[in-house]
gemmi code that builds the backbone of each chain (N, CA, C; Angstrom):
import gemmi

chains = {
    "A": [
        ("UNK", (7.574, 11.148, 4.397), (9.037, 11.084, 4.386), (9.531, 10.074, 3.356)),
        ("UNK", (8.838, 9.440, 3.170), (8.963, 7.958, 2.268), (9.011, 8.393, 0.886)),
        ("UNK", (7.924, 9.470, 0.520), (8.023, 10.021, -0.816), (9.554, 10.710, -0.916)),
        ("UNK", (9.915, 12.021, -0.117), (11.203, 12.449, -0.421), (12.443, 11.541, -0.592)),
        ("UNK", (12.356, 10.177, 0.212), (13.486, 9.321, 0.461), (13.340, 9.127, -1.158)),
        ("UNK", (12.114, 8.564, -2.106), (12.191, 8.029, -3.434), (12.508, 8.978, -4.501)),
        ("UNK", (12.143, 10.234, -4.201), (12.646, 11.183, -4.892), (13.967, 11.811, -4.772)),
        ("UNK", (14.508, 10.976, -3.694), (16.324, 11.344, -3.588), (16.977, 10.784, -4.408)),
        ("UNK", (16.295, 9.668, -4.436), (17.272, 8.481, -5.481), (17.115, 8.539, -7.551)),
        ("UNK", (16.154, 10.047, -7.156), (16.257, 10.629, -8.719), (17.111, 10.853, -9.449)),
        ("UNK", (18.018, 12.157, -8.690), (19.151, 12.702, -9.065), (19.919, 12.135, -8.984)),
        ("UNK", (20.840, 10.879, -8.653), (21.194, 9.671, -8.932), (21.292, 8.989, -10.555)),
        ("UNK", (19.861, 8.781, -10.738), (19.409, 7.949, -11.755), (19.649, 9.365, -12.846)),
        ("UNK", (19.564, 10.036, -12.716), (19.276, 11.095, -13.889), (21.073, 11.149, -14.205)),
        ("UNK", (22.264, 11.616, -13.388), (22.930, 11.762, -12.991), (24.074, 10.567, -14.399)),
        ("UNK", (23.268, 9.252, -13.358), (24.333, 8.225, -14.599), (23.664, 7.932, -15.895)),
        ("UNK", (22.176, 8.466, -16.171), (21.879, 8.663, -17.764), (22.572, 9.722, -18.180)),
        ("UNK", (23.057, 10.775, -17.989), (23.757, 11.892, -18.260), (24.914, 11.222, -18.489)),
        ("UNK", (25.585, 10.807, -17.517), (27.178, 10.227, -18.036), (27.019, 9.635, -19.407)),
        ("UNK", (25.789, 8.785, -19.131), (25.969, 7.617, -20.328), (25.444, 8.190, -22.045)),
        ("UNK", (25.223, 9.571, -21.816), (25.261, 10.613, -22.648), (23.552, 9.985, -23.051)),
        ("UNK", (22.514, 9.641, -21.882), (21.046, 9.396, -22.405), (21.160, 8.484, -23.428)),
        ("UNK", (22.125, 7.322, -23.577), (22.053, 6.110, -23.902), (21.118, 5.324, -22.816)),
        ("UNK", (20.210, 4.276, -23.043), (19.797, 3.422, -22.224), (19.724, 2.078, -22.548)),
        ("UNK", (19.898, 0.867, -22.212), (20.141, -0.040, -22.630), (18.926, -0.921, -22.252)),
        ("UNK", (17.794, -1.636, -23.209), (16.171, -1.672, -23.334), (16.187, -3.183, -23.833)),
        ("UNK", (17.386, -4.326, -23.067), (17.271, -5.163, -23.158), (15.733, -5.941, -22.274)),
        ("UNK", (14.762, -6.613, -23.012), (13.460, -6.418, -22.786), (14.094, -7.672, -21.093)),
        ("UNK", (14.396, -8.657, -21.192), (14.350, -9.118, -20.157), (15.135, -8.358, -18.598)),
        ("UNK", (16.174, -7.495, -19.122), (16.801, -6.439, -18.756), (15.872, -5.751, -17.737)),
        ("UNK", (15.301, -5.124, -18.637), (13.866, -3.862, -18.084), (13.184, -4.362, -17.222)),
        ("UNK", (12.636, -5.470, -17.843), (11.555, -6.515, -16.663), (12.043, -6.505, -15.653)),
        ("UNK", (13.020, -7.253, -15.418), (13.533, -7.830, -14.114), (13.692, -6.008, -13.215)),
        ("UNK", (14.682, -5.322, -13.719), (14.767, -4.105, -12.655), (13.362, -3.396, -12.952)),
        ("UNK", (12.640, -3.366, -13.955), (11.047, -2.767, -13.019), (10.444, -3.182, -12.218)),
        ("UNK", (10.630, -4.649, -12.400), (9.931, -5.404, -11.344), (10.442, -5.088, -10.248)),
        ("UNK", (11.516, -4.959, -10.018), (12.758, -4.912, -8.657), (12.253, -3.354, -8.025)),
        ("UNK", (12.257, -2.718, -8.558), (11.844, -1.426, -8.226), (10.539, -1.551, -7.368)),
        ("UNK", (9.302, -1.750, -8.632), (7.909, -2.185, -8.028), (7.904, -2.834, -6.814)),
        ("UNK", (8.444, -3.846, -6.810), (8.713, -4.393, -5.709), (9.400, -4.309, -4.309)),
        ("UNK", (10.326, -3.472, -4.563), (11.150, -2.827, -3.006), (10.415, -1.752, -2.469)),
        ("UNK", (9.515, -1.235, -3.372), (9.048, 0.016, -2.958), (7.131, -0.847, -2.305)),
        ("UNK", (6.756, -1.299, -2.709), (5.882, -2.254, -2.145), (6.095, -3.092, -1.200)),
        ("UNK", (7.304, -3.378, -0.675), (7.469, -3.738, 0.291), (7.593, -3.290, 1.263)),
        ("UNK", (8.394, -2.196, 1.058), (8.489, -1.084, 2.359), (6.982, -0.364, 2.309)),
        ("UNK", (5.942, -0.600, 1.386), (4.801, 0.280, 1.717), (4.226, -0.933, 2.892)),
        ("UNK", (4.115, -2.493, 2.464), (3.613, -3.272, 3.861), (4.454, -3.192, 4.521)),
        ("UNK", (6.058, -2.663, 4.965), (5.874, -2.878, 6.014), (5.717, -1.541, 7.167)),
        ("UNK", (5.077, -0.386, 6.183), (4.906, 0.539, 6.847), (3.413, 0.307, 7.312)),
        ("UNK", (2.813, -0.936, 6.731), (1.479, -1.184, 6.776), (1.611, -2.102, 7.841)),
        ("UNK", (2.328, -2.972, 8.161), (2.613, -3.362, 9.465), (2.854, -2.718, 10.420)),
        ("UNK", (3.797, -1.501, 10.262), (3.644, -1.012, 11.418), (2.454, -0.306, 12.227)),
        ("UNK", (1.670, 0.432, 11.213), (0.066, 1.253, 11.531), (-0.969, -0.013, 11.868)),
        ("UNK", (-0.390, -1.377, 11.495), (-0.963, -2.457, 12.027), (-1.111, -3.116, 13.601)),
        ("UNK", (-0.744, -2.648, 14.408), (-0.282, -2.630, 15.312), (0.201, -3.650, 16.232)),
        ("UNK", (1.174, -3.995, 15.512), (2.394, -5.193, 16.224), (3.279, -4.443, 16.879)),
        ("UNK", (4.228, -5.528, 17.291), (5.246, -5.109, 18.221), (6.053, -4.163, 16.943)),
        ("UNK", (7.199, -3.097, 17.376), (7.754, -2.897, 16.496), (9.336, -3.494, 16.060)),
        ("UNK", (9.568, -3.875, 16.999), (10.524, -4.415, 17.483), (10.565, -6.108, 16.654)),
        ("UNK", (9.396, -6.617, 16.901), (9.623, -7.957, 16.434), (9.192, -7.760, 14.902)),
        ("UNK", (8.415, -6.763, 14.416), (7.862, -6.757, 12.977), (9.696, -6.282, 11.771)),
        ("UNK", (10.184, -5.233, 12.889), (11.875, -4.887, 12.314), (12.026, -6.240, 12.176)),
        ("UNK", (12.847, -6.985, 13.073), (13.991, -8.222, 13.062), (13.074, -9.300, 12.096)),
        ("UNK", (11.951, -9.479, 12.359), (10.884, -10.352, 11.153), (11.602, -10.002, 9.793)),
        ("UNK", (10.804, -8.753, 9.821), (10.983, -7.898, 8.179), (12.493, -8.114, 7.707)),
        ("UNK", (13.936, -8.101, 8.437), (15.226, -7.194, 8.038), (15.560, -8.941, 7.871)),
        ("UNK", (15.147, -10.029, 8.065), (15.599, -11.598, 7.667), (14.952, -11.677, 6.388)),
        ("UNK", (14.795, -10.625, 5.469), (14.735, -11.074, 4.016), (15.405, -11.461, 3.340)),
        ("UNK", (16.843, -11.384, 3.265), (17.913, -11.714, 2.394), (18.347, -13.103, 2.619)),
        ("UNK", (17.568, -13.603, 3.436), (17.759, -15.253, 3.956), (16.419, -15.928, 2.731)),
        ("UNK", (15.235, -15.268, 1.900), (14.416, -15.228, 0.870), (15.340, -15.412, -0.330)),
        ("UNK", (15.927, -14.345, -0.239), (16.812, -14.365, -1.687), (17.947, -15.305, -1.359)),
        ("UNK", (18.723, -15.769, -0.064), (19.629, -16.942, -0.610), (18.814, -18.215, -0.878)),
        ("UNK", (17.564, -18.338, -0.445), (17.099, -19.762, -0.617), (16.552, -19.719, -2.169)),
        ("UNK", (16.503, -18.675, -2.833), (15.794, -18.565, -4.107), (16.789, -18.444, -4.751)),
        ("UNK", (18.299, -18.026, -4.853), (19.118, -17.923, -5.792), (20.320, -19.238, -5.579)),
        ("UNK", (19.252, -20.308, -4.234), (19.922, -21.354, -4.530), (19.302, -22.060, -5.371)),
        ("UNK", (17.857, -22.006, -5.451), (16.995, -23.145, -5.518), (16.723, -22.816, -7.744)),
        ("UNK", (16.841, -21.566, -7.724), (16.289, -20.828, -8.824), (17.789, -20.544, -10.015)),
        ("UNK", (18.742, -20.031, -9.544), (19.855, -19.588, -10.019), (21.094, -20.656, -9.794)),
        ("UNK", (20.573, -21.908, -8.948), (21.361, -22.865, -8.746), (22.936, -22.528, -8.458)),
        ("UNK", (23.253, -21.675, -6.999), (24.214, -20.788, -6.706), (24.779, -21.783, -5.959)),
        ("UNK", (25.841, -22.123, -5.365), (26.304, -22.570, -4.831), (27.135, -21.834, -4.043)),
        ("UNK", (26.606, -22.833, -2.462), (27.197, -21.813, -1.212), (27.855, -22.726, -0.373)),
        ("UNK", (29.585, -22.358, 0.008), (29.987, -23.322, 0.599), (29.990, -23.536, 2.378)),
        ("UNK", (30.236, -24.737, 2.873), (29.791, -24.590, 4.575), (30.091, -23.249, 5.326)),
        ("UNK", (31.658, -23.067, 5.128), (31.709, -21.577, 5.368), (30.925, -20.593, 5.121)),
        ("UNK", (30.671, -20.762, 3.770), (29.574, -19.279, 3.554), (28.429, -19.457, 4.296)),
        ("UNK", (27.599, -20.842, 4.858), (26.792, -21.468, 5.305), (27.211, -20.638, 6.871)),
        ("UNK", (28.089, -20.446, 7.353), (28.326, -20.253, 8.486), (28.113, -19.277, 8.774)),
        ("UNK", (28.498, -18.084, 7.669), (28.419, -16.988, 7.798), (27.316, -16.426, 7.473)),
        ("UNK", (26.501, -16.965, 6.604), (25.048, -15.987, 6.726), (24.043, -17.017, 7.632)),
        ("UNK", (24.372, -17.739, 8.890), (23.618, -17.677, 10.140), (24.258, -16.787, 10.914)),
        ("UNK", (25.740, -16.446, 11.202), (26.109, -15.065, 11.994), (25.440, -14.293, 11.751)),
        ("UNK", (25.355, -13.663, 9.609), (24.342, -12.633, 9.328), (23.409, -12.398, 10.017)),
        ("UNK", (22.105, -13.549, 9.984), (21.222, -13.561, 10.083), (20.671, -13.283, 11.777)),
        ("UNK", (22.010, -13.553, 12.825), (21.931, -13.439, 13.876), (22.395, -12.157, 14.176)),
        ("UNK", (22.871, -11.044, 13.311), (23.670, -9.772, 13.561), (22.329, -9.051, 13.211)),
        ("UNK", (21.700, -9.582, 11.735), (20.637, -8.486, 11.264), (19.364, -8.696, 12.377)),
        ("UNK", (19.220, -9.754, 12.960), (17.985, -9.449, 14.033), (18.026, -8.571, 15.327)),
        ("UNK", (19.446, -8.814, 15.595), (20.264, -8.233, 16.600), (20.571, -6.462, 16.350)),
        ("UNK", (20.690, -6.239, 15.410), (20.603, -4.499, 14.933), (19.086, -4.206, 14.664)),
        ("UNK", (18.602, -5.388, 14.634), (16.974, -4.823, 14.272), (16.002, -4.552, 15.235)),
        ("UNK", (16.743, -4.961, 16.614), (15.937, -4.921, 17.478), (16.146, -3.729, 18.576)),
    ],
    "B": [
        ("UNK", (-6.094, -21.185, 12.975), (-4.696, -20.540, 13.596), (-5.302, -19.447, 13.076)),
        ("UNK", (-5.779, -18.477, 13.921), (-5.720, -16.959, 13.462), (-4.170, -16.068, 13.335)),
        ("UNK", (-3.937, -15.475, 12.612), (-2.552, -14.853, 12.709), (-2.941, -13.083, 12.705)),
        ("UNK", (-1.962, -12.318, 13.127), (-2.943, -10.743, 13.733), (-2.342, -10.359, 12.150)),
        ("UNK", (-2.847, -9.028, 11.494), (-2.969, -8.084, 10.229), (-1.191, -8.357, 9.565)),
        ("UNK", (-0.516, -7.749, 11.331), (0.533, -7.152, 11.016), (1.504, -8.330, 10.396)),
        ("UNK", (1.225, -9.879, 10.670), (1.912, -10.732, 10.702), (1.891, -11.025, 8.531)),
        ("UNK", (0.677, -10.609, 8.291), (0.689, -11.022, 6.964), (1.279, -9.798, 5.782)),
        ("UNK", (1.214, -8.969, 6.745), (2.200, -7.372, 5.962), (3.452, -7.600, 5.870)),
        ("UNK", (3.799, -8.282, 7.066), (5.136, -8.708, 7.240), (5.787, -9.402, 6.542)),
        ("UNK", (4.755, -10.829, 5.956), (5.523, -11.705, 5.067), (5.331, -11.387, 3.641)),
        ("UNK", (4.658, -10.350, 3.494), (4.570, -9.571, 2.280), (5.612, -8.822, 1.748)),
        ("UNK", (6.221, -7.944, 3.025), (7.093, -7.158, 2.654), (8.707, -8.766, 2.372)),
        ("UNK", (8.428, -9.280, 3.602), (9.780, -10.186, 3.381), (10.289, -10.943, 2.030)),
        ("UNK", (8.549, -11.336, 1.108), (8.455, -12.137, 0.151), (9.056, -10.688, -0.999)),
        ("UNK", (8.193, -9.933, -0.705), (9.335, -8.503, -1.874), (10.568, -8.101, -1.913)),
        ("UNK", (11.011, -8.010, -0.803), (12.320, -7.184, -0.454), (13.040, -9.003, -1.110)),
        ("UNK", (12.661, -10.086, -0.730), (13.075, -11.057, -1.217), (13.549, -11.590, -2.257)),
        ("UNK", (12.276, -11.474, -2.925), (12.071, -11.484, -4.612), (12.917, -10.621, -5.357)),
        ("UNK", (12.562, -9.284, -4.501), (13.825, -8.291, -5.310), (15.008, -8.369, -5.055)),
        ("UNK", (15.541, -9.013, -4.474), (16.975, -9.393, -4.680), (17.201, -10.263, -5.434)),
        ("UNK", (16.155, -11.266, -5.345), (17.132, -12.351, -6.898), (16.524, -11.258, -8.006)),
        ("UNK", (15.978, -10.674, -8.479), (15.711, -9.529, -9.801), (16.919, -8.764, -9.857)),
        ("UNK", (17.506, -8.456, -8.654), (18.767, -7.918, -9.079), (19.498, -8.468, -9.874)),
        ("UNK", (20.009, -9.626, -9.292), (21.215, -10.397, -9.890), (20.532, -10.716, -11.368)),
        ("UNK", (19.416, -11.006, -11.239), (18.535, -11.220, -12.723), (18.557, -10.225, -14.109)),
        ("UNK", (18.237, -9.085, -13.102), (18.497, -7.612, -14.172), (19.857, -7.772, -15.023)),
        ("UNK", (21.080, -8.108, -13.706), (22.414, -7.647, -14.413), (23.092, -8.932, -15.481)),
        ("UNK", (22.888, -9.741, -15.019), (22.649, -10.959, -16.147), (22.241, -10.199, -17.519)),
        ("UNK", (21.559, -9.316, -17.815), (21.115, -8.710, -19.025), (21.553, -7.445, -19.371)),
        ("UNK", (22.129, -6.503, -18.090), (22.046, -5.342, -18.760), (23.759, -4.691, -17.982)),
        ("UNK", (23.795, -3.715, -17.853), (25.216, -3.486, -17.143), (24.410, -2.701, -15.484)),
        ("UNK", (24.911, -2.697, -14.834), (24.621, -1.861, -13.204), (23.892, -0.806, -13.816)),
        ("UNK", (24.711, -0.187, -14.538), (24.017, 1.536, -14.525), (22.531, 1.944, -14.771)),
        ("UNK", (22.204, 0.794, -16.085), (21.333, 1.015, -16.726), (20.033, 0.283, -15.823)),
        ("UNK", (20.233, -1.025, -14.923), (19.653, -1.607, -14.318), (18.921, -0.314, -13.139)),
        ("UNK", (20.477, 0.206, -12.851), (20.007, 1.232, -11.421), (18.617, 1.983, -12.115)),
        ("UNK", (18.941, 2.457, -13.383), (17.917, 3.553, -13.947), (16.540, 2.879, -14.180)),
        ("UNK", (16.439, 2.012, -14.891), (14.860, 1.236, -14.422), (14.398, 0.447, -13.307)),
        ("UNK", (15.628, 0.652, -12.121), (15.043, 0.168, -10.861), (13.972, 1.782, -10.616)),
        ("UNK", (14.933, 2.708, -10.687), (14.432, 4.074, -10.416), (13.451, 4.397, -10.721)),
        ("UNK", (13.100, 3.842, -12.213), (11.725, 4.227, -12.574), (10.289, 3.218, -11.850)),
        ("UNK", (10.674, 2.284, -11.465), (10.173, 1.228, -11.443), (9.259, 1.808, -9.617)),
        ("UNK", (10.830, 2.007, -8.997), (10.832, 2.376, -7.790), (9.706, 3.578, -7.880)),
        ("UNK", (9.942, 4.540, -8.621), (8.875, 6.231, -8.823), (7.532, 5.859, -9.109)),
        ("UNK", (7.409, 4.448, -9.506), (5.475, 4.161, -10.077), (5.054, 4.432, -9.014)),
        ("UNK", (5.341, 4.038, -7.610), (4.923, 3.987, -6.586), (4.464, 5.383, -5.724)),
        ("UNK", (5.170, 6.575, -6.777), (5.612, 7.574, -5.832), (4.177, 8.836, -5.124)),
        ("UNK", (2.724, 8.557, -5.964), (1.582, 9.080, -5.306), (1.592, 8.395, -4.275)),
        ("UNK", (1.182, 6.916, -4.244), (0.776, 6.108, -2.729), (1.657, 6.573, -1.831)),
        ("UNK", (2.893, 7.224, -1.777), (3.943, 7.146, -1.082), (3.761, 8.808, -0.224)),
        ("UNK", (2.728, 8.907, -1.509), (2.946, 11.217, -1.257), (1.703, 11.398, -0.066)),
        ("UNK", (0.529, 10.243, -0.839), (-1.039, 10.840, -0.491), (-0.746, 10.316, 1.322)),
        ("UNK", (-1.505, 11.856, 2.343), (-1.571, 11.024, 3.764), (-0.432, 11.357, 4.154)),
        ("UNK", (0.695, 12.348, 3.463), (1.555, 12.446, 4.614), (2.371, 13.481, 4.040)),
        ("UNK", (1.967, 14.738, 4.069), (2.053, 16.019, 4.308), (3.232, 16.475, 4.919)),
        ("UNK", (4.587, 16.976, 4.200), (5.838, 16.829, 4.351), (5.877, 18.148, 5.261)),
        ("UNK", (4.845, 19.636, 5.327), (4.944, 20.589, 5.796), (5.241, 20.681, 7.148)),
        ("UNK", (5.250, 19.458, 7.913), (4.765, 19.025, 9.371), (6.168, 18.809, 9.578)),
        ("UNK", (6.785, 18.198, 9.084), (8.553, 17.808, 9.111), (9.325, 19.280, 8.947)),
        ("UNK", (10.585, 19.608, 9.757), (11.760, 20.447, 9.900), (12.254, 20.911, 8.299)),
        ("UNK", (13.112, 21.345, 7.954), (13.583, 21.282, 7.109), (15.137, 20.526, 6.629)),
        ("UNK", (15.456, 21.013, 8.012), (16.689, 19.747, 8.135), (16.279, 18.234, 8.074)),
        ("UNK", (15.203, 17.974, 8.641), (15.065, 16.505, 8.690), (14.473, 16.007, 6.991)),
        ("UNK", (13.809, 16.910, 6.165), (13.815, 16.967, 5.046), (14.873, 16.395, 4.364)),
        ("UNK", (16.077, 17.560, 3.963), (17.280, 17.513, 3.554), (17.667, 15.960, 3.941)),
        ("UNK", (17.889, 15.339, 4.971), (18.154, 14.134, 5.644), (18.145, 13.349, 5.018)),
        ("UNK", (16.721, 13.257, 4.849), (15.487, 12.208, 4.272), (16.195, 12.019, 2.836)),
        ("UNK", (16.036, 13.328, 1.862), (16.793, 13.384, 0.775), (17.989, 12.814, 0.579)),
        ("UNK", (18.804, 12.943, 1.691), (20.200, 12.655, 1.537), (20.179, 11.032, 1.431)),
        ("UNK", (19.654, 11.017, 2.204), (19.654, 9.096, 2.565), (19.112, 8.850, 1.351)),
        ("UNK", (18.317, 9.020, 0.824), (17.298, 8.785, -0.596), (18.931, 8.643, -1.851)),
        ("UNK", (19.437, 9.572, -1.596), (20.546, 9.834, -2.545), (21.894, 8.455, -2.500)),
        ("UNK", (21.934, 8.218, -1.140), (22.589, 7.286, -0.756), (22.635, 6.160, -0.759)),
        ("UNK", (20.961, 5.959, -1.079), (20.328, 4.853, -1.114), (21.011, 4.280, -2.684)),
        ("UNK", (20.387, 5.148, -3.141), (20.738, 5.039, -4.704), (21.876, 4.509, -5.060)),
        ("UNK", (23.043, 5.237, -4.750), (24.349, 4.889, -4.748), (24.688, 3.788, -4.195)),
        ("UNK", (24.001, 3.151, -3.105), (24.377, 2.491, -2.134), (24.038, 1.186, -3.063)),
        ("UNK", (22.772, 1.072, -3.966), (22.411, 0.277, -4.764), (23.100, 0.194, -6.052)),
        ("UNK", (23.433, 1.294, -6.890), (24.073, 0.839, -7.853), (25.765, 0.306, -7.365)),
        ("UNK", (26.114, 0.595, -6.466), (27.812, -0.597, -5.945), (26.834, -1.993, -6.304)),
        ("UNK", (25.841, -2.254, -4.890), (24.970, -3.772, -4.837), (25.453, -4.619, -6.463)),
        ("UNK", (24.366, -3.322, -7.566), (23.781, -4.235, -8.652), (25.523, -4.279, -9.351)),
        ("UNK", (26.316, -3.268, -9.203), (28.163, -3.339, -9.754), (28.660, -4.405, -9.607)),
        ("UNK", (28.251, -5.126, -7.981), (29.157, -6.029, -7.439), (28.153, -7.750, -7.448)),
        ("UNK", (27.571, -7.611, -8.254), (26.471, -8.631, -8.738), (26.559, -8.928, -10.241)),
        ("UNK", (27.183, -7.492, -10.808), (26.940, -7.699, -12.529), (28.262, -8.483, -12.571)),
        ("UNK", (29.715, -7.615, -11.520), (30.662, -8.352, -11.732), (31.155, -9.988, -11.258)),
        ("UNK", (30.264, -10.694, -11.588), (30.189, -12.276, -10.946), (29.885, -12.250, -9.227)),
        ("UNK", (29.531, -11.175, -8.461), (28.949, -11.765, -7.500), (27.423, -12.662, -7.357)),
        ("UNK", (27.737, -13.377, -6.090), (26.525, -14.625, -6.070), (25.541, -13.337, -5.196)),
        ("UNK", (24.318, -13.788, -5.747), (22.970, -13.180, -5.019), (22.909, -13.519, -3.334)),
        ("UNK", (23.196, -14.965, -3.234), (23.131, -15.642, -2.455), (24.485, -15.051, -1.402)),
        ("UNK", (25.374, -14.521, -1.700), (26.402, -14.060, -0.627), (26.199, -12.629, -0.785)),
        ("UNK", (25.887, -11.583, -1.908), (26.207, -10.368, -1.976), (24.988, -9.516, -1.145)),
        ("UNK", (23.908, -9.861, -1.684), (22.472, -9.623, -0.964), (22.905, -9.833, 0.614)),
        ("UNK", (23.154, -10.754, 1.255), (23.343, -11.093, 2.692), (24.275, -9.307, 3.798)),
        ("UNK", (25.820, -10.056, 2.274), (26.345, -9.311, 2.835), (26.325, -7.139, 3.285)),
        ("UNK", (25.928, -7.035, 1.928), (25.244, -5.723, 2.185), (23.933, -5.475, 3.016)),
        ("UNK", (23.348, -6.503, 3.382), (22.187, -6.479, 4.549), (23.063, -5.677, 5.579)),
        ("UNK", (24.106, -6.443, 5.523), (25.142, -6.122, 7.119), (25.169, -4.200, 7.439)),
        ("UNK", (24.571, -3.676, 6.684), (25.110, -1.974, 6.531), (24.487, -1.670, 8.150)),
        ("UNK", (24.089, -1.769, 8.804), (24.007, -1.391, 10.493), (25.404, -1.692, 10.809)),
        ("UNK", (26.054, -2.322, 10.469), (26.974, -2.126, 11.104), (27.976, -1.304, 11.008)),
        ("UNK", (28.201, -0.977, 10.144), (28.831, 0.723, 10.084), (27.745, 1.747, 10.846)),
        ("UNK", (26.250, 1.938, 10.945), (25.781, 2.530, 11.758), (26.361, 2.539, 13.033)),
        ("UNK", (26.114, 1.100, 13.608), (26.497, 0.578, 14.821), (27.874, 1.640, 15.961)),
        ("UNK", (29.173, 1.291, 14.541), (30.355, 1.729, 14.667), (30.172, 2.839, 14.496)),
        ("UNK", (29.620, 3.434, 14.064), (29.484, 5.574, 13.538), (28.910, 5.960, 14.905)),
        ("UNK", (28.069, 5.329, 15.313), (26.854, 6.152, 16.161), (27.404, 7.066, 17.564)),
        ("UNK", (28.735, 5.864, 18.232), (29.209, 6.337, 19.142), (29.940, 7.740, 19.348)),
        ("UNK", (30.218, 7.846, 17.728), (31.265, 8.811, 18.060), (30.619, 10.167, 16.959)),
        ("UNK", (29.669, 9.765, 16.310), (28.670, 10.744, 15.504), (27.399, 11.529, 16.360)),
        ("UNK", (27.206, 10.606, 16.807), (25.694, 10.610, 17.638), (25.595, 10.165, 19.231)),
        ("UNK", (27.210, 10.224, 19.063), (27.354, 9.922, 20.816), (26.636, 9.602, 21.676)),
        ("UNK", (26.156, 7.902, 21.144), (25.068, 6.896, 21.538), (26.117, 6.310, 21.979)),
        ("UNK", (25.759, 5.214, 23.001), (26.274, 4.096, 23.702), (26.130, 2.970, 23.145)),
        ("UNK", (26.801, 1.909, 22.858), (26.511, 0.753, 22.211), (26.263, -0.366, 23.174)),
        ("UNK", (24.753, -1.179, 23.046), (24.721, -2.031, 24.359), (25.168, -3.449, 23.982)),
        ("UNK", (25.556, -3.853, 25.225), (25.625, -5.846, 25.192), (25.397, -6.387, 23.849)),
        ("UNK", (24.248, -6.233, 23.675), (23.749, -6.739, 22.524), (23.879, -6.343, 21.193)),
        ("UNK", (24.158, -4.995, 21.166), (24.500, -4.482, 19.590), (26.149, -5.159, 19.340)),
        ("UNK", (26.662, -4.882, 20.755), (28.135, -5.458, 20.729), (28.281, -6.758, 19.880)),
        ("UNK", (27.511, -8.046, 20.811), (27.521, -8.990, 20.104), (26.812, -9.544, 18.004)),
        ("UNK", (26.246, -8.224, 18.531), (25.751, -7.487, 16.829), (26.950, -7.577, 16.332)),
        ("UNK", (27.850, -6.628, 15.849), (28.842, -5.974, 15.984), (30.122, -7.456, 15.754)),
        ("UNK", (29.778, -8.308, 16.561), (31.290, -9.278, 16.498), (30.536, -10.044, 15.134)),
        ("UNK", (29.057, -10.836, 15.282), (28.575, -11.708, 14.854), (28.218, -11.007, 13.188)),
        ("UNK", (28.294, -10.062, 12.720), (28.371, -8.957, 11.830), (29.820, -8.628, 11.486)),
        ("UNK", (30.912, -9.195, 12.169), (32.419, -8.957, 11.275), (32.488, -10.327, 11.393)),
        ("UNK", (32.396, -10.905, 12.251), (32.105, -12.362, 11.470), (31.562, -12.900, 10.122)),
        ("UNK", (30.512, -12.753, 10.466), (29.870, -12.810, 8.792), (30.637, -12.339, 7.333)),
        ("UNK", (31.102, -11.332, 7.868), (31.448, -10.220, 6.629), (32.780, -11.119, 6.125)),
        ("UNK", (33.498, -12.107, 7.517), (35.022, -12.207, 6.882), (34.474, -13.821, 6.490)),
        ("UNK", (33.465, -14.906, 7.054), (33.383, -16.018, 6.578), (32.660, -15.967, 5.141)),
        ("UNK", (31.756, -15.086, 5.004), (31.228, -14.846, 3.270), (31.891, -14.211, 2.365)),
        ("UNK", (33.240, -13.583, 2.973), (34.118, -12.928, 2.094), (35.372, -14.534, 1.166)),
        ("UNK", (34.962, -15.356, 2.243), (36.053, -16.771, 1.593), (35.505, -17.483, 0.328)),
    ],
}
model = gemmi.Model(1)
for chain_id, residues in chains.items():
    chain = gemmi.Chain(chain_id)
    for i, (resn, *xyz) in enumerate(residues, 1):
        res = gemmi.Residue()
        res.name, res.seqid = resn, gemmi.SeqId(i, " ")
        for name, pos in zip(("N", "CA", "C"), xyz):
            atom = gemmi.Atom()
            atom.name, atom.element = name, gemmi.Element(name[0])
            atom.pos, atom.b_iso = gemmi.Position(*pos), 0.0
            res.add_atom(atom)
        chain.add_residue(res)
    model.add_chain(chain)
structure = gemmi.Structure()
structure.add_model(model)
structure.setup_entities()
């Protein structure tokens, strides 16, 4: 099912090279970063389909797994030097307490 | 400290799905959404034997097919807004979070799509999830 889900998101991609009349823009640090991004989302969801045939809870391996974006704020503070104010501070522990809470 | 298989798949996938979000905001720093979406796509397709071998689509409906597809399609879309609303000065650090939140439009659909019940707990899902959405929106 995992293959068809990646092959949905073809006609998409084909879709806005067509608009862009098969212009592509081959800025080298550009490319890197979204191949990598690609490689990488799709490797992730392969462990954590590898977690699941692993046989944990499924329940706790979801709400584990779905607190990733709490990865990327500590890296696009620490890395991209983002600045997040108490409020926003406030709000992605609600996040983080909503996404375990739908994950479970 | 022994830790069981599943625990180290886990922080595998967390450290990717991770990583690839600051690459987002990274990509668009260089390139515009569109073009980013298109070598996420390709990037995303290297993967696409490991993904095929071991699981024999003939066994699945045809509707649930179509589904699968659809969401695949959605996905897509659903990502190039993400990398749109990242190229246009959003922070990684609030935008990533906030599109995590997408259960919650599930949440809200389900009752009246899929005429599921929403329990205690999705509820408090549900408040602590429009919460979020309006304190990271300041």
């Amino acid at each position: 099912m995992q293959f068809l889900f990646t092959v949905g998101t073809l006609p998409v991609a084909l879709a806005i090279l067509a608009a862009r009349h098969f212009r592509l823009e081959r800025n080298i640090f550009g490319v890197t970063y979204s191949l990598s991004n690609g490689v990488l989302s799709a490797a992730g969801m392969m462990a954590l389909f590898a977690a699941y045939r692993s046989g944990g809870n499924t329940s706790v391996i979801t709400a584990a797994a779905a607190l990733y974006p709490m990865i990327t704020v500590a890296l696009a503070v620490v890395l991209l030097h983002e600045r997040v104010t108490r409020i926003q501070v406030a709000g992605l522990v609600l996040a983080a307490v909503a996404i375990v809470i739908f994950s479970l | 400290m022994h830790l069981a298989p599943w625990f180290w798949f886990v922080a595998l996938a967390l450290v990717c799905a991770g990583v690839a979000g600051l690459l987002q905001k990274l990509s668009t720093n260089h390139m515009s959404a569109e073009s980013a979406l298109i070598w996420l796509v390709v990037g995303f397709s290297v993967l696409i034997p490991w993904l095929y071998f071991g699981n024999p689509m003939a066994k699945y409906s045809a509707p649930s097919l179509t589904w699968v597809f659809v969401g695949g399609v959605l996905n897509a879309l659903g990502s190039w807004a993400l990398l749109a609303a990242l190229e246009s000065g959003g922070k990684a650090a609030i935008v990533i979070p906030l599109t995590s939140l997408y259960p919650l439009i599930v949440a809200l659909c389900a009752p009246f799509i899929l005429h599921e019940s929403t329990t205690k707990a999705q509820g408090v899902g549900i408040v602590c999830a429009v919460g979020a959405v309006i304190l990271l929106s300041m």
